[in-house]
PDB file of N, CA, C and O in Angstrom:
ATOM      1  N   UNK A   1     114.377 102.713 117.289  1.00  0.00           N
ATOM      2  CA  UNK A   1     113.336 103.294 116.471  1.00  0.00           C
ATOM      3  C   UNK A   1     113.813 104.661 115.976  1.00  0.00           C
ATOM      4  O   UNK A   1     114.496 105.310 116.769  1.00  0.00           O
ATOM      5  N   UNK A   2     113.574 105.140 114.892  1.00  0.00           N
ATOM      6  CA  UNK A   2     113.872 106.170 113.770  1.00  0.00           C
ATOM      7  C   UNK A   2     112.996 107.306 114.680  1.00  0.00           C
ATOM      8  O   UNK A   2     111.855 107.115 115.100  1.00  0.00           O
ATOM      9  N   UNK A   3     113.692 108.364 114.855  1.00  0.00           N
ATOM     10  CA  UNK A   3     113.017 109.916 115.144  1.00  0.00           C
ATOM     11  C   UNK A   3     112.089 110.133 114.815  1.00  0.00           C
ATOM     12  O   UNK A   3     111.687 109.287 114.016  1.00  0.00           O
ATOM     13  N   UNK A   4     111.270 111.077 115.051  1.00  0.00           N
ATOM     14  CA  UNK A   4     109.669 111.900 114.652  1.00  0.00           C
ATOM     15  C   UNK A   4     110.823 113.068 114.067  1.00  0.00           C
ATOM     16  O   UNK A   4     111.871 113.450 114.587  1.00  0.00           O
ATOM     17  N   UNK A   5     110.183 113.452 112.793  1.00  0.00           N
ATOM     18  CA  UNK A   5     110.215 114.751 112.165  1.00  0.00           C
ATOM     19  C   UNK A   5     109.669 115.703 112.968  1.00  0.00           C
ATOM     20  O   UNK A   5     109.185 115.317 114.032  1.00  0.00           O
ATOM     21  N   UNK A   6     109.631 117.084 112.646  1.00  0.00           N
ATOM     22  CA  UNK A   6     109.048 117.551 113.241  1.00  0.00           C
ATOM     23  C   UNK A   6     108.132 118.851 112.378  1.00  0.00           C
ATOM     24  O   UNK A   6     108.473 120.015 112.166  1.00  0.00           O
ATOM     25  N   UNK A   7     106.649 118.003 111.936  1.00  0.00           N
ATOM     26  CA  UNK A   7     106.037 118.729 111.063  1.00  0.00           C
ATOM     27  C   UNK A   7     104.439 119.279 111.603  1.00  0.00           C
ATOM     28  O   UNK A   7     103.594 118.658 112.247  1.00  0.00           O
ATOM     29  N   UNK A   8     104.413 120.567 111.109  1.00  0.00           N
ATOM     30  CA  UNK A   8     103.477 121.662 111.205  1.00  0.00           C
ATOM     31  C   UNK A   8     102.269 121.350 110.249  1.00  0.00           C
ATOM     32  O   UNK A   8     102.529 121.048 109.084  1.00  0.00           O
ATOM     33  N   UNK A   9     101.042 121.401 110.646  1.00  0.00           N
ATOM     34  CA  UNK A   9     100.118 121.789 109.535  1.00  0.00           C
ATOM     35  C   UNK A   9      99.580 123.133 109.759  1.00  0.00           C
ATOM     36  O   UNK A   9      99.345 123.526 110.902  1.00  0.00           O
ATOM     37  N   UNK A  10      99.370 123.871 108.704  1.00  0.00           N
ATOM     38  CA  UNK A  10      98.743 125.517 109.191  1.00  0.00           C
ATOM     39  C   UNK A  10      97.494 125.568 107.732  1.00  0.00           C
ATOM     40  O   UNK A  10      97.285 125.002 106.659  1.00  0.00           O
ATOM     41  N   UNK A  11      97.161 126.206 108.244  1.00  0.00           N
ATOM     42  CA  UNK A  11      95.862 126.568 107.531  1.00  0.00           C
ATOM     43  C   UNK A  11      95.534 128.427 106.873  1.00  0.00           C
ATOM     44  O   UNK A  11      95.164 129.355 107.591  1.00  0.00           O
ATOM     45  N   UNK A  12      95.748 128.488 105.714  1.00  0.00           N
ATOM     46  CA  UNK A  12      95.873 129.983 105.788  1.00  0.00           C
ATOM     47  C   UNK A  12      94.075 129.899 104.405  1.00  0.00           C
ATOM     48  O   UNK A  12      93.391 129.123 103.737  1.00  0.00           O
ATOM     49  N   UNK A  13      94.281 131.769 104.918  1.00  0.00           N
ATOM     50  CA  UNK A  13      92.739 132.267 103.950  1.00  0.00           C
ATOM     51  C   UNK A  13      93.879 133.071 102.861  1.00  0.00           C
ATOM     52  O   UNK A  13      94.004 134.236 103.240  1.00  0.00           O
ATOM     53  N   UNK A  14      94.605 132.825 101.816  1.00  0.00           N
ATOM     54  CA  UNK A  14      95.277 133.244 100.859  1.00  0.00           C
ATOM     55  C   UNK A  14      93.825 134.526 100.306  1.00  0.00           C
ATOM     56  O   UNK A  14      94.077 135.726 100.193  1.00  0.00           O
ATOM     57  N   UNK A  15      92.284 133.894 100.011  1.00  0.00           N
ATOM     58  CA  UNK A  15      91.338 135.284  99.396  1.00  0.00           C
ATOM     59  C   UNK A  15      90.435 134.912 100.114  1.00  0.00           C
ATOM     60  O   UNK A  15      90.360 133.697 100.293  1.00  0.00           O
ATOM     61  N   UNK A  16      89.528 135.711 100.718  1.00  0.00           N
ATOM     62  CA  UNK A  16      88.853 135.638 101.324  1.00  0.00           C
ATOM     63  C   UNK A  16      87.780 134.419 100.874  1.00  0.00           C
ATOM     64  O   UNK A  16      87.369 134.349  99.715  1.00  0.00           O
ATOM     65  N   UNK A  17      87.333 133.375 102.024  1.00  0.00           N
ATOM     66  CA  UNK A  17      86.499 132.329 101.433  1.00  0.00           C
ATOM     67  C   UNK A  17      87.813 131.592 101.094  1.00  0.00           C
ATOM     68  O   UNK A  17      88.501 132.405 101.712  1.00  0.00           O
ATOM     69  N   UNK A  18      88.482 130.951 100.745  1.00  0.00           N
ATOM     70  CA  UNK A  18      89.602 130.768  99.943  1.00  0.00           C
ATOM     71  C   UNK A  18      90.380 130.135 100.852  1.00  0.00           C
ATOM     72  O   UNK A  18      91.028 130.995 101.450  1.00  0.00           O
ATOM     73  N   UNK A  19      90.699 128.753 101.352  1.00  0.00           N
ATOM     74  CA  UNK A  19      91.181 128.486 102.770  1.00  0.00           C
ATOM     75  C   UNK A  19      92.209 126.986 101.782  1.00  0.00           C
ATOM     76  O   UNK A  19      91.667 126.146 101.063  1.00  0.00           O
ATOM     77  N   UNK A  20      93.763 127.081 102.084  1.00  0.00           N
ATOM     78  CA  UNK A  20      94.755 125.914 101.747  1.00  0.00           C
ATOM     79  C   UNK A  20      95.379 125.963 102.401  1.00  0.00           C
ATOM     80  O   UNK A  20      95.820 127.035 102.816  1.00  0.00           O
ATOM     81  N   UNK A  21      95.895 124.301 103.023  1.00  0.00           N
ATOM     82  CA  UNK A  21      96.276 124.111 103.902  1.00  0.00           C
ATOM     83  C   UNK A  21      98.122 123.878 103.679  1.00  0.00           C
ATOM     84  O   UNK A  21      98.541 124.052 102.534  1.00  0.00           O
ATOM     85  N   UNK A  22      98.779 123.632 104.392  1.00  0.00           N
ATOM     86  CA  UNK A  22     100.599 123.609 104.572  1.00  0.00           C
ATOM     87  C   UNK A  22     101.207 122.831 105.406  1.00  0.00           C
ATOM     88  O   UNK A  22     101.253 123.051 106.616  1.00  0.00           O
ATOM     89  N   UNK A  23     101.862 121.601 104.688  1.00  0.00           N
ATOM     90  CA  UNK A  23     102.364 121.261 105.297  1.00  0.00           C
ATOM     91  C   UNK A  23     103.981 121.546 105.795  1.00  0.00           C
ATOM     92  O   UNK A  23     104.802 120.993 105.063  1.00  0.00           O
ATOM     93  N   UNK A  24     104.395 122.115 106.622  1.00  0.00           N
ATOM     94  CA  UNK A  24     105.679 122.672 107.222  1.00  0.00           C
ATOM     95  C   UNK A  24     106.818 121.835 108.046  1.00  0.00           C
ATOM     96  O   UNK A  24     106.367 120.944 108.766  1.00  0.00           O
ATOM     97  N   UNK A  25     108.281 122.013 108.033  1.00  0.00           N
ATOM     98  CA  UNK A  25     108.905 121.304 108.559  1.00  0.00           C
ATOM     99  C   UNK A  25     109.795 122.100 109.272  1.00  0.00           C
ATOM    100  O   UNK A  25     109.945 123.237 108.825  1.00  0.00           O
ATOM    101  N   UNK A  26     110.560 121.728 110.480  1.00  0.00           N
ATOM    102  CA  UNK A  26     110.990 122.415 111.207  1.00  0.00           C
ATOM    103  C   UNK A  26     112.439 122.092 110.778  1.00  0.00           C
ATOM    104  O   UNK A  26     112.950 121.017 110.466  1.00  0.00           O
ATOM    105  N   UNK A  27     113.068 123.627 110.873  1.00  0.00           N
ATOM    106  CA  UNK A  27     114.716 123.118 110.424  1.00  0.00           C
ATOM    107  C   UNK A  27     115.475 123.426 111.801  1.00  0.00           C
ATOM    108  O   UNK A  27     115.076 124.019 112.803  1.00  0.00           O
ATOM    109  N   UNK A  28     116.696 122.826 111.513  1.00  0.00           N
ATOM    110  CA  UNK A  28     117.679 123.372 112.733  1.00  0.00           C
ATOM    111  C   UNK A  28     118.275 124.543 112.806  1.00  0.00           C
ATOM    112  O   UNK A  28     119.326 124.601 113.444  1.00  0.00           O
ATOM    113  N   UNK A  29     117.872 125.451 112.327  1.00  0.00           N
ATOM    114  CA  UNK A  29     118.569 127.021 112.645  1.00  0.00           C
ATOM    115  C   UNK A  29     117.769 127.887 112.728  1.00  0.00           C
ATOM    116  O   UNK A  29     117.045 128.520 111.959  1.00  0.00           O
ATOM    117  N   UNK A  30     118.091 127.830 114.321  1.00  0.00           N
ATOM    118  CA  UNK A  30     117.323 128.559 114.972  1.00  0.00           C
ATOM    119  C   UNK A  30     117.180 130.831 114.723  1.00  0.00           C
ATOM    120  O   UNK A  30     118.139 131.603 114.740  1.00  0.00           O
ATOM    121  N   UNK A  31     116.018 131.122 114.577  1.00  0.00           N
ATOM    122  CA  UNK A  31     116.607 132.389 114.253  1.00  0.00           C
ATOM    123  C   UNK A  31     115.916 133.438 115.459  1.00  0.00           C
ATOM    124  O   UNK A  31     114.710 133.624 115.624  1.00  0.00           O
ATOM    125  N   UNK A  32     116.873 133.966 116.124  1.00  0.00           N
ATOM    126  CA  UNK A  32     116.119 134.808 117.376  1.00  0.00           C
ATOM    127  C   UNK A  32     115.350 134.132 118.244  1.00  0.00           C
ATOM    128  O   UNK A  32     114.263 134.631 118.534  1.00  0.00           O
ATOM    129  N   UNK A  33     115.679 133.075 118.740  1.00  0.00           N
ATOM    130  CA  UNK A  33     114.822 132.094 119.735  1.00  0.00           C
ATOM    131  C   UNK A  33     113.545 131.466 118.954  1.00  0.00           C
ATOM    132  O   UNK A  33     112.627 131.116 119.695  1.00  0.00           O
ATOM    133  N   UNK A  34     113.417 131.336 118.002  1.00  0.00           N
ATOM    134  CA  UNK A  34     112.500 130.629 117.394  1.00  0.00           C
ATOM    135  C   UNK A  34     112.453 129.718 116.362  1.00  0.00           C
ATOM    136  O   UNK A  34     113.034 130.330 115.466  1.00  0.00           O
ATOM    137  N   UNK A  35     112.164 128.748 115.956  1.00  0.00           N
ATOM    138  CA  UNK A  35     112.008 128.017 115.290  1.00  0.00           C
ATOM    139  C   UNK A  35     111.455 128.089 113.970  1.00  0.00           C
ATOM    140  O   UNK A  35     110.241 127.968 113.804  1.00  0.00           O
ATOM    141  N   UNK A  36     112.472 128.328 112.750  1.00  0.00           N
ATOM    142  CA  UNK A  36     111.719 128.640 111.770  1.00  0.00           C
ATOM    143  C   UNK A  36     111.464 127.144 110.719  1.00  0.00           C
ATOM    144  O   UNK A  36     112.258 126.234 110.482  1.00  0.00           O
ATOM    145  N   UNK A  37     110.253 127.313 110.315  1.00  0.00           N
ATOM    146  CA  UNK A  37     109.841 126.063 109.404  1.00  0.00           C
ATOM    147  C   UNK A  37     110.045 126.367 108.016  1.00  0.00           C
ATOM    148  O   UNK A  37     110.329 127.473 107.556  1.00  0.00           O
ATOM    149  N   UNK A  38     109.844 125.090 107.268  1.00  0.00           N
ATOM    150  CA  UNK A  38     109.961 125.557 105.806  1.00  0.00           C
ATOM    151  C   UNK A  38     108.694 124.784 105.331  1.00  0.00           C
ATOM    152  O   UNK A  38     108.311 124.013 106.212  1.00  0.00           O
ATOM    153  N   UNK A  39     107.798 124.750 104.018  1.00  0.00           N
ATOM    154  CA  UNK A  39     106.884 124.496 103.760  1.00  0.00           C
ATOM    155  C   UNK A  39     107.297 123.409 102.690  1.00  0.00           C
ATOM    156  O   UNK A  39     107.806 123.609 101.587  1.00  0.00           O
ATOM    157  N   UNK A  40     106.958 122.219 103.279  1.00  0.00           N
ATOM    158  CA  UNK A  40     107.511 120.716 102.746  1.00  0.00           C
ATOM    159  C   UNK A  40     105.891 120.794 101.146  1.00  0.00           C
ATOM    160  O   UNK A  40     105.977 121.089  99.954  1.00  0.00           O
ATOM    161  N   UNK A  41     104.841 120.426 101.897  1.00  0.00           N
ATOM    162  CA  UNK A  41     103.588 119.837 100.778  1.00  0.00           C
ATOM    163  C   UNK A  41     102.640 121.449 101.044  1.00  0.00           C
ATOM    164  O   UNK A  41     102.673 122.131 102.069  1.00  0.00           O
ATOM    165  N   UNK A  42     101.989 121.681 100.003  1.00  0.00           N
ATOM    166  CA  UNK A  42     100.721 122.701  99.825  1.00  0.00           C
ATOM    167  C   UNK A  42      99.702 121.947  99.161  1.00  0.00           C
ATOM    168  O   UNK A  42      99.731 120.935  98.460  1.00  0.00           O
ATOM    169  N   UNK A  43      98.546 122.913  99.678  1.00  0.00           N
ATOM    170  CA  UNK A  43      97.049 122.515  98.904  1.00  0.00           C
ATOM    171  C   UNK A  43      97.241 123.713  97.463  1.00  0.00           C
ATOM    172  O   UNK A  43      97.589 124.893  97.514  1.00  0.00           O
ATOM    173  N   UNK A  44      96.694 122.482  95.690  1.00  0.00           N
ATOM    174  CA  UNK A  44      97.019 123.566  95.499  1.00  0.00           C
ATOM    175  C   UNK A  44      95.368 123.864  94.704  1.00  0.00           C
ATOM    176  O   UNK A  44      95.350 124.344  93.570  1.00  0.00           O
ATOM    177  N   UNK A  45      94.593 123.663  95.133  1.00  0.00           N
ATOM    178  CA  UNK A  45      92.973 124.395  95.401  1.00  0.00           C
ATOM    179  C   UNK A  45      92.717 124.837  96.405  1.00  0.00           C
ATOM    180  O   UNK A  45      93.298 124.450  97.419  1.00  0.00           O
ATOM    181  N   UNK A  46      91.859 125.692  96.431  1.00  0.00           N
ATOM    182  CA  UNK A  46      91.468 125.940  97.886  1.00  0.00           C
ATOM    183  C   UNK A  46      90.180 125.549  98.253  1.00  0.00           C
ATOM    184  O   UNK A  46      89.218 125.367  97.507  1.00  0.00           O
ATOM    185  N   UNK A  47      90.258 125.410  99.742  1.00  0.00           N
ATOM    186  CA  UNK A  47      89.108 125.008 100.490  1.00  0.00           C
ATOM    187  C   UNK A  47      88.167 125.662 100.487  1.00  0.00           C
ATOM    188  O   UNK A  47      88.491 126.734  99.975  1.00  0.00           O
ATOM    189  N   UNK A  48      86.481 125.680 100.938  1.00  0.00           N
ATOM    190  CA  UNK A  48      85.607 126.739 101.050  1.00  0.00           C
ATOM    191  C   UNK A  48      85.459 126.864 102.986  1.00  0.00           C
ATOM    192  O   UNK A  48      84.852 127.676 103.685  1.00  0.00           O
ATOM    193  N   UNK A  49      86.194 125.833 103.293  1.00  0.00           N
ATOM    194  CA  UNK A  49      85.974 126.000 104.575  1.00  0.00           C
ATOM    195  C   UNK A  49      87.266 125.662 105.681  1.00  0.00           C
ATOM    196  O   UNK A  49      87.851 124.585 105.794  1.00  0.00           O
ATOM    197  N   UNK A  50      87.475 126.715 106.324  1.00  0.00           N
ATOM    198  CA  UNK A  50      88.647 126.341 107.735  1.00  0.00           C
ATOM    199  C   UNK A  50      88.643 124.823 107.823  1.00  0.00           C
ATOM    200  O   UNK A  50      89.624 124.261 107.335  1.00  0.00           O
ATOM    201  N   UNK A  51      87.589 123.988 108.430  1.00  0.00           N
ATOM    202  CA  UNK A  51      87.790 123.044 108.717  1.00  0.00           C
ATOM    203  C   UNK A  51      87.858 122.160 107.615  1.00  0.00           C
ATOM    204  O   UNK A  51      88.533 121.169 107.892  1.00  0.00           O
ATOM    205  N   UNK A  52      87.534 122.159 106.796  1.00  0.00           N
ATOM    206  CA  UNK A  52      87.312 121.293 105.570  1.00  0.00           C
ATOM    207  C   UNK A  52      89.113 121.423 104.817  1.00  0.00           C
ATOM    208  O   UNK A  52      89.754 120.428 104.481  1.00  0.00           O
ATOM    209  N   UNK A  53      89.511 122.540 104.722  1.00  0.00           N
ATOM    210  CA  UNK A  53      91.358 122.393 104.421  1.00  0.00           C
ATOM    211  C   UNK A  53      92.071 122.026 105.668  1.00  0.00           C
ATOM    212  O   UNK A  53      93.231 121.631 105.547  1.00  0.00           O
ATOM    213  N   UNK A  54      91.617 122.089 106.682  1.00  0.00           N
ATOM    214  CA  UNK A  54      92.579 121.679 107.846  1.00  0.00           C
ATOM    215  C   UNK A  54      92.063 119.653 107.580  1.00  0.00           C
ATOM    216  O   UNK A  54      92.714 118.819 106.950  1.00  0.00           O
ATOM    217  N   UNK A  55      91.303 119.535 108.005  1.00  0.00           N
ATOM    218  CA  UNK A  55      90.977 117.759 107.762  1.00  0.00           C
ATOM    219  C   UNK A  55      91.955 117.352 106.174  1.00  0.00           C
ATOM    220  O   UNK A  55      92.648 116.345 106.034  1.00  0.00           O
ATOM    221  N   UNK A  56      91.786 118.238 105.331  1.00  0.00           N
ATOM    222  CA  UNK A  56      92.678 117.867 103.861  1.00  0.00           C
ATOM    223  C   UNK A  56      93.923 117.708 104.115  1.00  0.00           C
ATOM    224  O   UNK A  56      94.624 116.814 103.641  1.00  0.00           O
ATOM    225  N   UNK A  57      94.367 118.791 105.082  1.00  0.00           N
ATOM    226  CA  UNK A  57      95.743 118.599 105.524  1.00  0.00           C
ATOM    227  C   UNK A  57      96.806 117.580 106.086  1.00  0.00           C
ATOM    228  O   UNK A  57      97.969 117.238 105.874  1.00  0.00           O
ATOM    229  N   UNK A  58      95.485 117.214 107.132  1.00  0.00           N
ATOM    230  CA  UNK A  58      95.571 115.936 108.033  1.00  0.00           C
ATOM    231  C   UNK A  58      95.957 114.751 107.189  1.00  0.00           C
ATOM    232  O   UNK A  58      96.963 114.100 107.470  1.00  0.00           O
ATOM    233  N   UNK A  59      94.887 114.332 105.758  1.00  0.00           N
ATOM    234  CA  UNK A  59      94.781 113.394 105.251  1.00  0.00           C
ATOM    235  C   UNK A  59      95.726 113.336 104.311  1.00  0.00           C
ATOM    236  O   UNK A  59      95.959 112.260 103.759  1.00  0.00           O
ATOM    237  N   UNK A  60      96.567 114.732 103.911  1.00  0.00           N
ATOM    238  CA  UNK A  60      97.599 114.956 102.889  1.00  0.00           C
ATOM    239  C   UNK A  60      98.661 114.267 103.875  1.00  0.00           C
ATOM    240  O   UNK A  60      99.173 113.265 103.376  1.00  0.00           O
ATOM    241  N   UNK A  61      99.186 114.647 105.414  1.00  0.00           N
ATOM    242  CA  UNK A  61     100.257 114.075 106.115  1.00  0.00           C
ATOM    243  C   UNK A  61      99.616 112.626 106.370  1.00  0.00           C
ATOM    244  O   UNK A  61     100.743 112.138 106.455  1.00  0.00           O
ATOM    245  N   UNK A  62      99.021 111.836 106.510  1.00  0.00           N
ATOM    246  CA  UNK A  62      98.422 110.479 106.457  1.00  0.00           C
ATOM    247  C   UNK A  62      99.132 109.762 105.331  1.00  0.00           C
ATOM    248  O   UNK A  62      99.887 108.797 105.448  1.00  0.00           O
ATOM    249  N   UNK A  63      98.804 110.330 104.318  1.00  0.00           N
ATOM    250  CA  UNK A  63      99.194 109.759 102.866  1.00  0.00           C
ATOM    251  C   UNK A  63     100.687 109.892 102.950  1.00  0.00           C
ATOM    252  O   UNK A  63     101.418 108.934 103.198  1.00  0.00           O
ATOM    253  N   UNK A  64     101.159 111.243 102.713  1.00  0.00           N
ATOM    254  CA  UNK A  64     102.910 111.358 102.970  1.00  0.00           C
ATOM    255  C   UNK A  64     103.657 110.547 103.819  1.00  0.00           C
ATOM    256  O   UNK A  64     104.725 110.022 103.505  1.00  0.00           O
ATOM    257  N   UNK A  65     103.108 110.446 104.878  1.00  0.00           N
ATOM    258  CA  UNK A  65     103.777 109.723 106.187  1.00  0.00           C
ATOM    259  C   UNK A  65     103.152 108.406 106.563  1.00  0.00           C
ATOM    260  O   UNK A  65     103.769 107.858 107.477  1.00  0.00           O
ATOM    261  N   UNK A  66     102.146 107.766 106.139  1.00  0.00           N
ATOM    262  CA  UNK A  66     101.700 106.754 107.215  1.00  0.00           C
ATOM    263  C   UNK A  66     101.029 106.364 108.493  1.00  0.00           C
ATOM    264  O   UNK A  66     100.644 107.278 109.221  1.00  0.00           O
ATOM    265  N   UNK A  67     100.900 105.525 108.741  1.00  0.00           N
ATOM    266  CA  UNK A  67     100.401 105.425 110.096  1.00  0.00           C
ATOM    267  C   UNK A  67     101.768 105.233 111.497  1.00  0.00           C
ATOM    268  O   UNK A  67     101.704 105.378 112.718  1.00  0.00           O
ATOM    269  N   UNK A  68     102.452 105.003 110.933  1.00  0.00           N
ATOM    270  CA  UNK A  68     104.029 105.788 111.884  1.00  0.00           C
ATOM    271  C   UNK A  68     104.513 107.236 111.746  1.00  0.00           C
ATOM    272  O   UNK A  68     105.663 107.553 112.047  1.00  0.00           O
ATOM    273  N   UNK A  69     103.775 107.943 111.370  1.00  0.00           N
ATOM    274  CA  UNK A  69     104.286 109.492 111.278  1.00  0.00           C
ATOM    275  C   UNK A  69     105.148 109.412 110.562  1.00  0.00           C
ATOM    276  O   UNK A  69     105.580 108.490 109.870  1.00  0.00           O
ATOM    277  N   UNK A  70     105.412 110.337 110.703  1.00  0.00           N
ATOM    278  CA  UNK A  70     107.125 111.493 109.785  1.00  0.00           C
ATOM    279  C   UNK A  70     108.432 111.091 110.468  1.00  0.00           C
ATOM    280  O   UNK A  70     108.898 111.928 111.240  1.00  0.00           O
ATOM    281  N   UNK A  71     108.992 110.126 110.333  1.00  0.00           N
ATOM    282  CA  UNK A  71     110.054 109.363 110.654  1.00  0.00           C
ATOM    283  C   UNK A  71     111.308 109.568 109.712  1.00  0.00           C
ATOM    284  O   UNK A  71     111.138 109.435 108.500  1.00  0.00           O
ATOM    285  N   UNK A  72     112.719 109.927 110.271  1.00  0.00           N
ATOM    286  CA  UNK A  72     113.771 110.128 109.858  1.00  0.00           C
ATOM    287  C   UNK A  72     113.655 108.639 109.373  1.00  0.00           C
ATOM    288  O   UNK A  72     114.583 108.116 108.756  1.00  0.00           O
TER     289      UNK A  72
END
């Protein structure tokens, strides 16, 4: 079986009220003990609510990936 990617969703307030969500991917170079991501998919409206762009997010990696996840 093919690897899991290894992808982030984050949720930012870009203006206040103003909430789009990110989808992020983790690369292999590592910088100062940490793991830096890069930002694969964006919302490009924004949400009126935290939870309401985080669930968008969810359903944006659903669509991208499937019901097998983010598979090499």
């Amino acid at each position: 079986m093919s690897q899991l990617r290894n992808i982030a969703l984050t949720v930012q307030e870009l203006e206040e009220g103003e909430y789009y969500w990110i989808l992020m991917e983790a690369t292999e170079r590592p910088v100062e003990d940490a793991l830096p991501y890069l930002p694969i998919e964006a919302a490009v409206d924004p949400y009126f609510s935290y939870a309401n762009a985080l669930v968008a997010g969810v359903a944006a990696m659903r669509r991208m990936f499937g019901k097998e996840g983010p598979r090499l």
